[in-house]
N, C-alpha and C positions, 0 to 999 in steps of 0.2 A: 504493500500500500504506500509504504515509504518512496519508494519511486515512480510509483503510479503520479503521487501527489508531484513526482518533480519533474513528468510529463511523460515517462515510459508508456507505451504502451503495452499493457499487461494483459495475456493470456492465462485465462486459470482452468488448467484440463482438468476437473471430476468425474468420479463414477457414475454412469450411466445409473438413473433412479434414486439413488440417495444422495450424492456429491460429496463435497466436504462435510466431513465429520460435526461441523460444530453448528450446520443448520436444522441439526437434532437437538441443541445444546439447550436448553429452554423448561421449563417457564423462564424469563416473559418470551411469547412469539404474538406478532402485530400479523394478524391472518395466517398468512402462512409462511412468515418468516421470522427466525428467530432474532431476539435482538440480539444476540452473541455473534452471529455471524455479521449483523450489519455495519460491528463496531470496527471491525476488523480488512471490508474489501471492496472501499469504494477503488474508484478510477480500475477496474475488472473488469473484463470482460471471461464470459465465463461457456466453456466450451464440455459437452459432456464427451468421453473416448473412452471407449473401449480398447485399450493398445495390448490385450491378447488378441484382438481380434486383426487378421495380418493388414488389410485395409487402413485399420485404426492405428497400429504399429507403423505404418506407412507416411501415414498422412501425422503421426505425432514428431517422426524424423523429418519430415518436410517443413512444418513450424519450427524447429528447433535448427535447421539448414539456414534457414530464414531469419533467425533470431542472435543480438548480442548476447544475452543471457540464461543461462538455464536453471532455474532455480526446482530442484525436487528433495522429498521429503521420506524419502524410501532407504530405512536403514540397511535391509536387506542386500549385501553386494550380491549375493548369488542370484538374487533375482534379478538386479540390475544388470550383471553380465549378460544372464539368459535372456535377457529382452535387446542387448547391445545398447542399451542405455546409462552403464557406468560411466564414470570421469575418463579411462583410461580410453574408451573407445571413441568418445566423443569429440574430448579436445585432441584427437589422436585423428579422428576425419574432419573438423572444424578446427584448425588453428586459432582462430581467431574468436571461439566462443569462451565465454566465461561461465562456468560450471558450477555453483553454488549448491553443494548436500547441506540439510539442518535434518541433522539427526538429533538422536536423546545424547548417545555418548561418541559420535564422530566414525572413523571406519580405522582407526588404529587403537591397541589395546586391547584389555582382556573382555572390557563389556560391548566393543564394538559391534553392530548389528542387534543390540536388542533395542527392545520397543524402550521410548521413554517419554512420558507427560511432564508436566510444567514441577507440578507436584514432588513427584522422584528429585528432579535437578535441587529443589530444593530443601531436598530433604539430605540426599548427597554432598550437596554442597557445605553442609556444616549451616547454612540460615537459617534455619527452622531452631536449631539446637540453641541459639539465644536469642529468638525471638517469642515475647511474650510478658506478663509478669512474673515480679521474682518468684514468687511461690507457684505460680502454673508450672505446665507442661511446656513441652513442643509448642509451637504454634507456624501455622502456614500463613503466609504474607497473601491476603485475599483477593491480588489483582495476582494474572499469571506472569509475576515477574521475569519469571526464567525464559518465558517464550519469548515476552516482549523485547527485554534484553538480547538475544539472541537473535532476535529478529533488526533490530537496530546496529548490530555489529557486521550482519551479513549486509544490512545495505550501507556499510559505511566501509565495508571489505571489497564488494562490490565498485563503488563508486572509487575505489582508491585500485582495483583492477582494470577498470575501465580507464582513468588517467594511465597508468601501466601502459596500456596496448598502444595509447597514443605512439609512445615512446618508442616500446618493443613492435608493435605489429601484432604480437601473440595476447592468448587473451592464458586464464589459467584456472586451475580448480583451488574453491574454497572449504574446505572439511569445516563445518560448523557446529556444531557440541552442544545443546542445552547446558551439559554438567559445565562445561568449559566457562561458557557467557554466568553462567550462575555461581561461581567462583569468583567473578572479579565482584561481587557484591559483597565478598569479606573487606573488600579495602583495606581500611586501618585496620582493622581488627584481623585480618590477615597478616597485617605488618607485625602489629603485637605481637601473634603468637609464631611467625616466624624469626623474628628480631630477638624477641623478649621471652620467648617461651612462656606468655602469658596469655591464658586463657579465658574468651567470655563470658558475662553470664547474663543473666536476664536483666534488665532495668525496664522493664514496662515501657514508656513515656519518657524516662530522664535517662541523662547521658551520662554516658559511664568518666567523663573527662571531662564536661562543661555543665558548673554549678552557679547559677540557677538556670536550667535550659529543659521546660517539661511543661507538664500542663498543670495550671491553677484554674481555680473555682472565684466569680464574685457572688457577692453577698445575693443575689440575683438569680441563683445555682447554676447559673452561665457559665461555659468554662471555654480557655482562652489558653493561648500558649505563649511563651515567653520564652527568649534565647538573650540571655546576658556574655558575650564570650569574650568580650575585652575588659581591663580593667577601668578603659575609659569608660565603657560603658556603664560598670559597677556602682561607677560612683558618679553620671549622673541617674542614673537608675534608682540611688540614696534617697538621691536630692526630691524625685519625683516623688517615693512613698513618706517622706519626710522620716527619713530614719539612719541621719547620717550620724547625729550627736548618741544615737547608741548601739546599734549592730556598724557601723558606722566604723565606731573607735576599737571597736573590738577585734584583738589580734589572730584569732581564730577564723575569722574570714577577710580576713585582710587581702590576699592574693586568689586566682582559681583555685591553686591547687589547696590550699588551705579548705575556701569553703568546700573543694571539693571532699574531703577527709569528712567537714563536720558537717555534710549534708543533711543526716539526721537531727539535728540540731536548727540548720537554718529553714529547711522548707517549712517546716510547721509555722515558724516564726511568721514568715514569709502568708502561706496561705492565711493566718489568723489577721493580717493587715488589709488582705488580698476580700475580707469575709465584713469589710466595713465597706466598703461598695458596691455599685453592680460592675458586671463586666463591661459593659458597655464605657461607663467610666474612664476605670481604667485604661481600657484601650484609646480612651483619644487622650489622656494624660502621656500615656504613651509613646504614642505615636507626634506628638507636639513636641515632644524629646527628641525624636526618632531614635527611639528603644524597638528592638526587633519584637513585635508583637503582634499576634492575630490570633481571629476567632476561630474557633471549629467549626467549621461550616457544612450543613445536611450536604447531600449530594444537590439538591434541589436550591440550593442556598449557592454552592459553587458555579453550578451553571448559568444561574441569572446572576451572578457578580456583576458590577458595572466594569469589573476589570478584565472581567472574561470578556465580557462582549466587544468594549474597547480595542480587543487583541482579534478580537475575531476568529476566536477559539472555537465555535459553535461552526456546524457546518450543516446548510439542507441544501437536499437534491432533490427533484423531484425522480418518483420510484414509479415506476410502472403499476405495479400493485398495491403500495400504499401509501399514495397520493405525494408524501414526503416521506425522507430517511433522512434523520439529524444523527452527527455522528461528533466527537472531539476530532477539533484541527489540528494541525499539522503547527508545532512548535516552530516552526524556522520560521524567520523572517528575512528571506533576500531584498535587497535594497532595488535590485537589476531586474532577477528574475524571478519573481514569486511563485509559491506552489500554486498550482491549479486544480481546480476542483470541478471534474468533466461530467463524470461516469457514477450514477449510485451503485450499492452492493446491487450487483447481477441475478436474475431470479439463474436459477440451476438450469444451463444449457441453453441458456436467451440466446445467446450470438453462435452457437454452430454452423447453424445452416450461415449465416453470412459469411464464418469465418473459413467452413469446410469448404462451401460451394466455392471459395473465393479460390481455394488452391485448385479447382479444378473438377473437383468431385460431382458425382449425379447424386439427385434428391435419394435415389435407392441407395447408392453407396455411403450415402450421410447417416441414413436410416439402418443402414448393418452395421456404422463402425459403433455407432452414439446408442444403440440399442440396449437392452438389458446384458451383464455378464453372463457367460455362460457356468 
């Protein structure tokens, strides 16, 4: 979608009768399409193939002859040999294509070729294991981080292959890993425990290195978040709750690391100041500082922000089926060349016949390859 947005024209080949996996993914579905997949595949177009079928195998070689980039999702090498559809046979008759696999665990190593969900990566990856409050469990990050990430690397792998070829002429294969992109989200906490031999552990909301940086409560039962991470900030931060002349003077939070030791100590302090206003309050006391602060916002609260909209974060198409499909935009802002927004999520096999007939094909040959599996 990432490229779609930065004007690629995008082919998305599914299974004949059910398609992508995640326009089953639902409740919510808007008639008969799921919002899971809406979110996920504007600027698509969307093609049903059957490529056991030898027509269908024919005519998906012919798209992909035709094509800069080949993005598939099929861990399986054996299968991909069997069809002549691997990396090594492709870029091997297409010099000049760029081959992108996003598998679970990549096609090197001992897990190579097994199935892998967003889920696994992140449970693999060690994020799950400190995420949550301190006394919970596990807990899984509720947006599919590990796909999305994963998916943002390949097209930033992509795009940095594609400048490549300028250069070289050749295009090249990209092995892309759930587990792999789901690993860089240790960051620091990666560094820690490779640096430091120090291990994490749960902090709910507050940060294991920057005190006070978590969520507080006003007197309003509003709750609001606040990141104090300089000492400049500290201490107009004082000055705002008026409580420089006594947590203030006091040597035990004098520096981060300090109040970071006597956290227990300051947050209460802290929230019981926090419990003499609303939140509302506070945050323009705040923010009239500029002290890093805001509110928790519903999801229905973030989408009508005036700063969303300002950004032009929201995004409708009109859909064939229903009527519009609003989806979140595309983060970049080019100065020159802006994303564009063409194409809503695709019903399952809308553009075949235009796109099969285009290569050539008769209305019966479209109808054997796009038909049910055998």
């Amino acid at each position: 979608m990432l490229l779609g947005d930065f004007g690629a024209d995008v082919i998305k080949i599914e299974r004949p009768g059910v398609g992508d996996q995640s326009r089953g993914w639902g409740p919510p579905f808007i008639e008969s399409e799921s919002a899971y997949f809406l979110a996920a595949n504007r600027n698509k177009r969307s093609v049903t193939l059957n490529y056991d079928h030898p027509v269908g195998l024919e005519a998906l070689g012919k798209l992909i002859s035709a094509s800069d980039i080949f993005i598939c999702n099929q861990p399986s090498l054996a299968s991909l040999k069997r069809r002549g559809m691997d990396a090594e046979a492709l870029c091997g008759k297409y010099p000049r294509l760029i081959y992108c696999g996003v598998t679970g665990y990549g096609f090197t190593g001992p897990k190579a070729g097994r199935s892998g969900y967003d889920i696994l990566a992140q449970a693999e990856a060690g994020v799950m294991s400190f995420t949550g409050e301190p006394d919970g469990g596990p807990m899984r990050y509720p947006i599919a981080i590990a796909d999305m990430t994963c998916g943002m690397y390949s097209a930033m792998g992509i795009v940095a292959a594609l400048y490549a070829r300028e250069k070289t002429g050749r295009g090249q294969f990209l092995d892309m890993a759930l587990l792999d992109s789901q690993l860089t989200w240790l960051a620091n906490v990666g560094s820690s425990y490779l640096n430091a031999k120090a291990s994490p552990k749960r902090w709910g909301n507050a940060h294991p290195s920057i005190v006070p940086y978590e969520v507080f409560r006003g007197a309003d039962g509003r709750s609001f978040v606040l990141g104090v991470g300089t000492e400049a900030l500290w201490k107009r931060f004082l000055a705002v709750i008026g409580m420089e002349g006594s947590i203030g003077q006091q040597e035990r939070f004098r520096t981060n690391a300090q109040r970071t030791n006597n956290r227990a100590v300051l947050i209460p302090i802290l929230q019981a100041k926090f419990d003499t206003q609303p939140a509302s309050a506070w945050l323009e006391l705040l923010a009239t500082a500029e002290i890093p602060a805001a509110p928790i916002n519903t999801v229905e609260e973030a989408v009508d922000d005036a700063q969303t909209r300002a950004r032009n974060m929201i995004v409708q198409l009109e859909h064939p089926a229903l009527g519009m499909a609003r989806s979140i935009g595309n983060p970049i802002k080019f100065s020159e060349t802006p994303v564009s927004y063409r194409l809503p999520p695709p019903l399952l096999g809308e553009h075949t016949n235009e796109i099969l007939g285009g290569l050539g094909y008769t209305d019966k040959d479209v109808r054997d390859m796009s038909g049910a599996l055998n």
